[in-house]
N, C-alpha and C positions, 0 to 999 in steps of 0.2 A: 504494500500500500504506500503512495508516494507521501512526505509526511505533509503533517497541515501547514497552514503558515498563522503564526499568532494576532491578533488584533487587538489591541487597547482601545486607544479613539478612533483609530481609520483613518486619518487626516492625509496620511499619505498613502497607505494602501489602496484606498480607495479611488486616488487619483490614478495610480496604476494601472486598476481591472476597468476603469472607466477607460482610459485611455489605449487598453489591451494590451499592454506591456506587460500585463499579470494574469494569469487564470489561476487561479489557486486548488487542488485540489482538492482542499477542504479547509476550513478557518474554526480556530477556536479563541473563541471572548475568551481575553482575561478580565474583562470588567467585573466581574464578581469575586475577585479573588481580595478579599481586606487586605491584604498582608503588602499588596501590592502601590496599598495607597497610603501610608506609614509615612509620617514624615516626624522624623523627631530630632534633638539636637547630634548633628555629624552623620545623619542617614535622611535622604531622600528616596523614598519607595517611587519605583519606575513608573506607579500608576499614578504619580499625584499629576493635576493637569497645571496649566499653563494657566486658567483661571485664578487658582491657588497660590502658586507661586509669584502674580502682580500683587500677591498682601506680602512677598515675602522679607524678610529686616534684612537681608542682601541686598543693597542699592544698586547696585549692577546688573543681577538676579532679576528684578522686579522690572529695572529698566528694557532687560529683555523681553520680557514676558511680556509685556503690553504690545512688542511690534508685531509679535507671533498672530498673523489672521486676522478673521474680524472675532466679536466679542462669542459668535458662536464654535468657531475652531477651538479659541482658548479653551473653551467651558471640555471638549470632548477631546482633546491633542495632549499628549503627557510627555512628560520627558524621558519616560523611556523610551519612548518612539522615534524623539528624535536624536537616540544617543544611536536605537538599532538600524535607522535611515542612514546614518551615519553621510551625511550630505557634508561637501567641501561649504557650503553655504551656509552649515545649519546653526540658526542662532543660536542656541544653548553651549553649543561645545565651544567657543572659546569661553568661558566662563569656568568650566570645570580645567581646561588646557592652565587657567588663568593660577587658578588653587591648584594642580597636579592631582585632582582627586582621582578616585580609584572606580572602576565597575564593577560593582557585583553581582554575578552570575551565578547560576544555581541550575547542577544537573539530579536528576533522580540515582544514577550510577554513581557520582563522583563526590555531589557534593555538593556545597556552593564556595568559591573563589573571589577575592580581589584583583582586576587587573589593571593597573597603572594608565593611566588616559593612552598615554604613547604607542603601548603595546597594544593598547583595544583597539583603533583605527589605523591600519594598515592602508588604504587606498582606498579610492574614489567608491564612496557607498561600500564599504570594503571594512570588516571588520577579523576580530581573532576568534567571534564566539562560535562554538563547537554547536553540531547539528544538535545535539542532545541539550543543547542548554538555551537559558533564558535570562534576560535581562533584569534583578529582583531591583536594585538602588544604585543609588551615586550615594559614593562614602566622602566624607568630607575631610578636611583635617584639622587640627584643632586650632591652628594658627589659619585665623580669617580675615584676611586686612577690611578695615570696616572704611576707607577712604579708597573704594573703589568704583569705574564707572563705564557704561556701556554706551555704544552709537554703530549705528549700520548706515550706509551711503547704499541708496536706491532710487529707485525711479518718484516711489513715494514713502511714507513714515513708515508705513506699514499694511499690510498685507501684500510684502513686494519678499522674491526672494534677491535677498544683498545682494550688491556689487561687491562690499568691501564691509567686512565687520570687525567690531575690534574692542578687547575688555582688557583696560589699562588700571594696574592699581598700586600702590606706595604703602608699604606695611611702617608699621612705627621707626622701626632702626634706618630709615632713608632707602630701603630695597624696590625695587620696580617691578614689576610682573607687566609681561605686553603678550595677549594672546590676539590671533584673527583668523578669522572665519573670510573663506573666499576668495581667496589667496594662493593656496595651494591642494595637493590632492586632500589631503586632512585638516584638522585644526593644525595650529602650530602657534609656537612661542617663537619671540624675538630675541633668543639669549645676548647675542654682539651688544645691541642696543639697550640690553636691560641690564647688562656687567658696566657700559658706558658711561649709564646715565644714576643708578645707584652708588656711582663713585664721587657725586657730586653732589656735598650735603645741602646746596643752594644752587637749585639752576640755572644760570646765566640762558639768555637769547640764545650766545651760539653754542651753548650746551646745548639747548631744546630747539636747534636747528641740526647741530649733526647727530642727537638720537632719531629726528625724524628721520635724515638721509638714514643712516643705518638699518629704520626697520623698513624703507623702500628698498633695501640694497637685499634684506634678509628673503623678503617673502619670493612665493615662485609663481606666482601668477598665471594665466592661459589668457587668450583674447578668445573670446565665443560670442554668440550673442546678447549677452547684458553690459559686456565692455571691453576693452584694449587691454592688453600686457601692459601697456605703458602708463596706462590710465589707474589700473590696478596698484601700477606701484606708487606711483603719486599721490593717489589718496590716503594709500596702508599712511606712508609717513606724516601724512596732516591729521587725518587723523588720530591717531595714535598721538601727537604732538596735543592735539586741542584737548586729550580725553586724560593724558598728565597737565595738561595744566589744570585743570578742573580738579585734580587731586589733589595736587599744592595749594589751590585755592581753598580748600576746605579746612 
């Protein structure tokens, strides 16, 4: 029997079989599953939706979550869905890239497992998780910079998928974190540009002119139909520029 394929909200499955790039053998609802929508301090359950997480005390987080669709996507779209879409576009995962949080996974054989942001998104819509298993939370870590913030470049606010998305954030001891979505085949971090500009306990203009060149220099862009290789890179770095200063501003 060919296996099923799981459903939470549909948001994006369903654009799929609509569009016949999916016939599914068979689909099984997790919607009914509690366990699945748990969200307590350092564990988000894969079922919590996008609705939820616009209350959530992560300003970055919450920032996200409102560009996600319109107000009926949010209410039925979860973030497990769009950790297992695993889309170069997908707004939630620079966010977790941002924290290095963890996926937890869960087979009936094996068990359930952490796996490190990095090692879960291997390639474009491309992930590590095994046939047998399933998507259960995002594990957090305990260190959560609370002076952090989000922005997508798009055609409009929201219910657009990015051109360019980006979660920049400054923990207390002057450290940087620069994740972006849309850029490359996965999420990705800007490390050159986040060793650069973390070495700088007060950042000068052309401090926060050469971190931007560097995370233009870092990302790997494509040119397809929503925009240019060159355009891509130009934005990551203003981007990323405008979304630390809004950190030092705070």
């Amino acid at each position: 029997m060919p296996p099923a394929t799981l459903l939470a909200g549909g948001t994006d499955l369903m654009v799929e079989v609509n569009l016949s790039h999916h016939r599914p053998a068979g689909v099984i609802s997790l919607r009914g599953v509690p366990e699945l929508k748990e969200w307590r301090a350092g564990r988000i359950g894969a079922g919590v939706t996008w609705q939820r997480l616009e209350a959530a005390g992560h300003r970055a987080l919450a920032q996200l979550a409102r560009t996600i669709g319109s107000p009926q996507i949010r209410a039925a779209g979860t973030i497990g869905g769009n950790i297992g879409t695993a889309s170069p576009a997908g707004d939630g995962l620079p966010w977790l890239a941002m924290l290095d949080a963890g996926i937890e996974v869960a087979s009936s054989a094996r068990g359930t497992r952490v796996v490190p942001w990095d090692e879960f998104f291997v390639g474009v819509k491309r992930t590590s998780l095994a046939a047998d298993e399933i998507i259960t939370a995002v594990v957090l870590p305990d260190e959560i910079p609370e002076r952090q913030e989000f922005a997508k470049i798009g055609i409009r606010g929201a219910m657009v998928i990015s051109t360019v998305g980006a979660v920049v954030a400054r923990l207390d001891d002057g450290r940087v974190r620069v994740a972006l979505a849309s850029v490359a085949p996965t999420p990705m971090r800007a490390h050159r540009a986040e060793e650069m500009i973390s070495a700088e306990p007060r950042p000068s203009p052309a401090a926060l002119a050469e971190f931007a060149r560097l995370v233009s220099e870092e990302v790997r862009p494509i040119t397809d139909h929503r925009s240019t290789e060159q355009y891509r890179r130009l934005a990551s770095g203003v981007l990323a520029r405008r979304l630390l200063e809004r950190c030092l501003a705070a």
